[in-house]
BABA-147417 format. One record per residue (C-alpha): y, x, z; residue in one letter. Coordinates in steps of 0.1 Angstrom, whole numbers, plus 5000, padded with zeros to 4 digits. Example, Ala and Ser with C-alpha at 12.3 -4.5 7.8 and 13.67 -1.06 7.14 Angstrom:
2
495551235078a 498951375071s 
***
This chain:
507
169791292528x 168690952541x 170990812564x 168290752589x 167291072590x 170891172610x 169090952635x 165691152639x 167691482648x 167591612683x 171591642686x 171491742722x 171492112705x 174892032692x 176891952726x 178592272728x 180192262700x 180791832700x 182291922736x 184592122717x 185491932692x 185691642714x 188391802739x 190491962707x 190891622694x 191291412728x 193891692740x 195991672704x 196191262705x 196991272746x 199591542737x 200991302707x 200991002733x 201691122763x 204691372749x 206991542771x 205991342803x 202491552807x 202991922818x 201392182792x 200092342821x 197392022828x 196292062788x 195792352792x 193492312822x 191892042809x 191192312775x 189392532804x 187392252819x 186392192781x 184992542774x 183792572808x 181692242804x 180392362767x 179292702784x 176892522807x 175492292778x 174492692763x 173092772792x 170992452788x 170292512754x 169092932759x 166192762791x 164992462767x 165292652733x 160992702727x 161992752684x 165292762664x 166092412656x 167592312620x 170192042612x 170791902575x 168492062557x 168992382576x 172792432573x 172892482605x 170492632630x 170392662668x 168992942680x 169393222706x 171093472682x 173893182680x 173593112717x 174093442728x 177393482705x 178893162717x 178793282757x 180893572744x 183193342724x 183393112751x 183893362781x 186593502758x 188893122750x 188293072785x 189993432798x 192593352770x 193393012785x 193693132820x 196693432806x 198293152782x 198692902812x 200993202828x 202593302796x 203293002784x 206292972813x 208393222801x 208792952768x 208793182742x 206292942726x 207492582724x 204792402714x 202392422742x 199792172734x 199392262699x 198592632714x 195892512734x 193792302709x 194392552684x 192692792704x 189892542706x 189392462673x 189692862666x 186892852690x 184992562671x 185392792640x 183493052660x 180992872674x 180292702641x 179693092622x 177393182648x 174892912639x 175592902603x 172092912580x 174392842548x 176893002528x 179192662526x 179092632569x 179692972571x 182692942548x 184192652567x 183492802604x 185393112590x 188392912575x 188492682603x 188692972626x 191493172606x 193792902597x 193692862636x 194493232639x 196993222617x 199292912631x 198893082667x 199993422654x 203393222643x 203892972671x 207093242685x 209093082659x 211793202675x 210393562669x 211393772641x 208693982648x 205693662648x 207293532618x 206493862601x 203193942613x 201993582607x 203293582569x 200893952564x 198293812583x 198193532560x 198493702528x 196093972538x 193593692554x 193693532514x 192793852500x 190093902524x 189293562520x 189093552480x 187093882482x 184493742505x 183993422482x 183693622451x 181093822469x 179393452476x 179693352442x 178193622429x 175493542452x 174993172447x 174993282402x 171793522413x 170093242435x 171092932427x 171092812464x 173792872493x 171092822519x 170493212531x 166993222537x 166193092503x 168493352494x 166793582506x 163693572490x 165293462457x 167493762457x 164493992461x 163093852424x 166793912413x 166494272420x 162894312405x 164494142375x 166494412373x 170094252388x 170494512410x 174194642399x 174994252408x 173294272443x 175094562447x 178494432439x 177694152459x 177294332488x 180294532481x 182594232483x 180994062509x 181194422533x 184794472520x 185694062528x 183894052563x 185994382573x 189094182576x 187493982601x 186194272625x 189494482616x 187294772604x 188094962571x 189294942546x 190794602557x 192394692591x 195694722581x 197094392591x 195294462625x 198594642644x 201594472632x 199194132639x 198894262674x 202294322678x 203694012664x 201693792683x 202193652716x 199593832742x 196993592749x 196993552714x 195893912710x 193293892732x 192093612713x 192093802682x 190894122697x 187694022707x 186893672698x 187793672664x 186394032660x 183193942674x 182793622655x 183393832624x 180094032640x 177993732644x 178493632605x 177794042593x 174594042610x 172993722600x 174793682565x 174294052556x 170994122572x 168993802559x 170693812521x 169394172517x 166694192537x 164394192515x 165694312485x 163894632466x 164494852440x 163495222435x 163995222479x 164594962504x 168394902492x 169594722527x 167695032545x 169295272520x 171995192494x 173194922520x 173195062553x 175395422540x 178095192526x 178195022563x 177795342577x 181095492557x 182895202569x 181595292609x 182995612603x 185795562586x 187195302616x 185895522641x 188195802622x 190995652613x 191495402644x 191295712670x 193195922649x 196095662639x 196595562678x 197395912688x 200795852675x 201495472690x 204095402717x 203595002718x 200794922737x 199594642718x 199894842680x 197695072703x 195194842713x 194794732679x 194095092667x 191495072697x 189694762682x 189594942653x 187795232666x 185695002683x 184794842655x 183195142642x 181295202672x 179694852664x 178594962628x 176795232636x 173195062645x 173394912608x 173395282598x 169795312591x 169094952607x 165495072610x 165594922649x 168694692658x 169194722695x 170694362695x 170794342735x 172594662738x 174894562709x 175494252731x 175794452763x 178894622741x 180494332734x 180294202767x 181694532778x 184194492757x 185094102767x 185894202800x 187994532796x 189894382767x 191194102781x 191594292813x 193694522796x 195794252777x 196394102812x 197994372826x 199794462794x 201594092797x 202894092836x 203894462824x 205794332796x 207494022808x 208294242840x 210394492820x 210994292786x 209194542763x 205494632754x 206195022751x 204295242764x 207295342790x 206995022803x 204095122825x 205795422840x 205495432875x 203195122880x 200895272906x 203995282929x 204794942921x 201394772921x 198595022933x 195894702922x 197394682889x 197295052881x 193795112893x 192594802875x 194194902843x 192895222848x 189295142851x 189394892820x 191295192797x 188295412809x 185895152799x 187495162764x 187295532765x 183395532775x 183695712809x 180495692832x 180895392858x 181795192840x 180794892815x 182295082786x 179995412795x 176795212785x 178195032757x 178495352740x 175295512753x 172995272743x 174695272705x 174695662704x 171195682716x 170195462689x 171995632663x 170295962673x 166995752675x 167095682640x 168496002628x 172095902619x 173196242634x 176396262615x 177195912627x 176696042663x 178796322659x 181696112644x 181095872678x 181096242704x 184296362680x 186196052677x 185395962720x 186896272731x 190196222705x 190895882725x 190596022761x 193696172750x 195695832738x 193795672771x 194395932795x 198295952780x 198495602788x 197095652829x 199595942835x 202095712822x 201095472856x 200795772878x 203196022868x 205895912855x 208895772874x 209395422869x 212995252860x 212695022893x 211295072926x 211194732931x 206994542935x 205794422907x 205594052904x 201893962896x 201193582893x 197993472914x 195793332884x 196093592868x 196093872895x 193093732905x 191293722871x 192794082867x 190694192898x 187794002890x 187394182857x 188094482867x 184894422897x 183094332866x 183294632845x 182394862875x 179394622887x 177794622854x 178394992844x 176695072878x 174194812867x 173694792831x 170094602835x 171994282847x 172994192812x 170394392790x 167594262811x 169093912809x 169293962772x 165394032770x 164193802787x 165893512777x 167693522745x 165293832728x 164193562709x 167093542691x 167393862680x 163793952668x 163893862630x 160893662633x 163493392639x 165793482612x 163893562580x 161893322564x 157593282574x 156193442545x 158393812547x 155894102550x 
***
């Protein structure tokens, strides 16, 4: 590529994510210079006025977006499928920022500017998947994005316990890792390009070539690889001892911005690859869409099931994610209609009660020095706010009416019956009533159960407030769902309608 033709692109597109990397690498050379005389606290304010100042540059981008826009000879494209991912990922770094400002106090984790700009250039990672039209950027968001993960997992170095769950997520990241670029390699030896829309058409002739046990495999690996990332099965192993390892915020982070990062690269890496493959049937309608649809089920089963028997709140959180996980999967099973702004609406649903939840869990935790599920005995007594709070974002998990969480489900269920999937519906009705019990356990654990203290529990402002704020969030839009999915429509429908992802000429 001509050096002059850097010059001719229309970088204003890019902001978000130069913001990004502009703060990440500012905040790491002020933290280097400025050393012990500047307070973590201000870098980690200054992260939030980062993310905060990308977020509007979206917003920008989603009102003066006519067309997807392509950089470098479409390695990366703008569009408002991408957009619409990096307001979750954004809203997520900056709820995570907000708990780590608190948590950071207590000085479990020493390094307190490294923390921040790791989250940031986790986030970068994030952003950079979402708008990914190439297996190469894809490849590099997603690394950029773990090796993040993995530093932040390990920053309680102090922590038997991080130390541990930092080592298996990094081995069990590799595997996942080397799965998913055997999966691309096979890809790139049927195609001969990396560029996904060309791939798409070329692996169509591959198939009517008669490749189609190395489509297949391909698809295999890539499925089994990009599980990691969303924590479903078979790769959600590492998920609890991860969760439990690492410091709070941190499993927020992981929870629901890493998870749904791993979403945006399965539906546009996945979708567009196979697309328009054929053999005997449509093989992503078919052949494709039951292997995702064993691996809905399979989460959905064995994340409700495997919870049932958790006493650490955070091992049972990640058991949750992977459940919800599942519940995600299901509108690829068939994908004959993707309802792209109610899967949003889910993981917006999700955003808020997660890191709601995670909120809680920490003043909880630091209050009485443990994460067990004991720990929250008695907490209505002690803070009335922070039981009724927790206990509309555990029923937002759970799918209970009024709230966020109720429609998340709905919407995916109604789909799934829609398209005939009844046996993935069933799995979703079966599996939702086995995790009232684990959720409802968990609220009579607030309400009635005596506590070990009598005293009030001590709830920092920031983070009171954001509790309270979230918690008004999850009941406003599960009493109105239209808010987001209309917003969705209207303005970043575009996005998801395929016309924009697949290449002109697919019939």
């Amino acid at each position: 590529m001509d050096v002059k033709d850097i010059f001719s692109y229309n970088w204003m597109y890019l902001l978000p994510e130069f913001i990004i990397l502009g703060f990440a690498t500012g905040l790491s050379l002020l933290d280097l210079f400025a050393g012990k005389r500047l307070g973590k606290a201000v870098i980690g304010w200054l992260s939030l006025a980062g993310v905060v100042l990308a977020g509007i540059f979206v917003f920008v981008n989603i009102g003066s977006l006519a067309e997807p826009y392509a950089y470098m000879a479409d390695t990366i494209r703008i569009d408002n499928y991408g957009n619409a991912f990096k307001l979750l990922f954004l809203g997520g770094v900056a709820f995570a920022i907000l708990l780590s400002v608190c948590y950071l106090k207590q000085g479990e984790v020493k390094h307190g500017g490294e923390y921040y700009y790791l989250l940031l250039s986790g986030l970068l990672g994030a952003m950079v998947m979402a708008s990914s039209a190439d297996l190469i950027t894809m490849f590099v968001g997603l690394e950029l994005l773990s090796l993040s993960s993995y530093v932040l997992v390990g920053l309680r170095k102090k922590s038997l316990q991080s130390n541990e769950s930092s080592f298996k997520y990094v081995v069990s990241g590799a595997i996942s890792t080397a799965v998913t670029l055997f999966g691309m390699s096979y890809i790139y030896g049927l195609t001969g390009t990396t560029n996904i829309y060309e791939i798409s058409g070329r692996l169509a002739q591959a198939a009517a070539s008669g490749y189609e046990f190395l489509i297949y495999a391909a698809f295999a690996f890539l499925a089994a690889g990009l599980a990691f990332k969303i924590s479903a099965a078979p790769n959600h192993m590492w998920a609890p001892d991860v969760y439990q390892g690492a410091a709070t915020p941190v499993t927020a982070f992981l929870a629901v911005v890493s998870k749904a990062a791993g979403f945006a690269l399965v539906f546009r890496l996945l979708m567009i690859c196979f697309f328009q493959v054929q053999s005997d049937t449509r093989f992503f309608f078919e052949q494709g869409a039951l292997y995702l649809a064993f691996i809905a089920g399979a989460s959905m089963i064995i994340g409700n099931t495997m919870a049932l028997r958790q006493t650490n709140v955070k091992r049972l959180m990640a058991y949750s994610g992977i459940a919800q996980a599942g519940y995600l999967l299901v509108p690829f099973a068939p994908p004959t209609i993707l309802f792209f702004g109610e899967v949003t609406f889910f993981l917006f649903a999700y955003v808020l009660a997660s890191f709601g939840a995670f909120a809680v869990i920490m003043i909880v935790g630091r209050d009485q020095q443990t994460d067990d599920l004991k720990g929250f005995a008695g907490l209505y007594h002690r803070s009335p706010l922070m039981a009724i709070s927790m206990s509309i974002f555990l029923l937002s998990l759970a799918g209970i009416p009024v709230t966020a969480g109720f429609f998340g489900k709905f919407y995916i269920f109604m789909g799934a019956i829609a398209q005939g999937s009844y046996w993935l519906a069933a799995i979703m009705i079966a599996t939702s009533v086995v995790s009232y019990y684990y959720y409802f356990g968990f609220i009579r654990q607030m309400y009635m159960r005596p506590g070990t203290t009598e005293a009030a529990l001590r709830v920092p402002k920031t983070i009171g407030a954001l509790v309270l704020v979230l918690a008004a969030a999850t009941v406003l839009f599960g009493a109105f769902p239209g808010l987001v999915t209309d917003y969705v429509q209207t303005y970043l429908n575009p996005g998801f309608n395929f016309g924009d992802m697949l290449p002109p000429n697919f019939q």
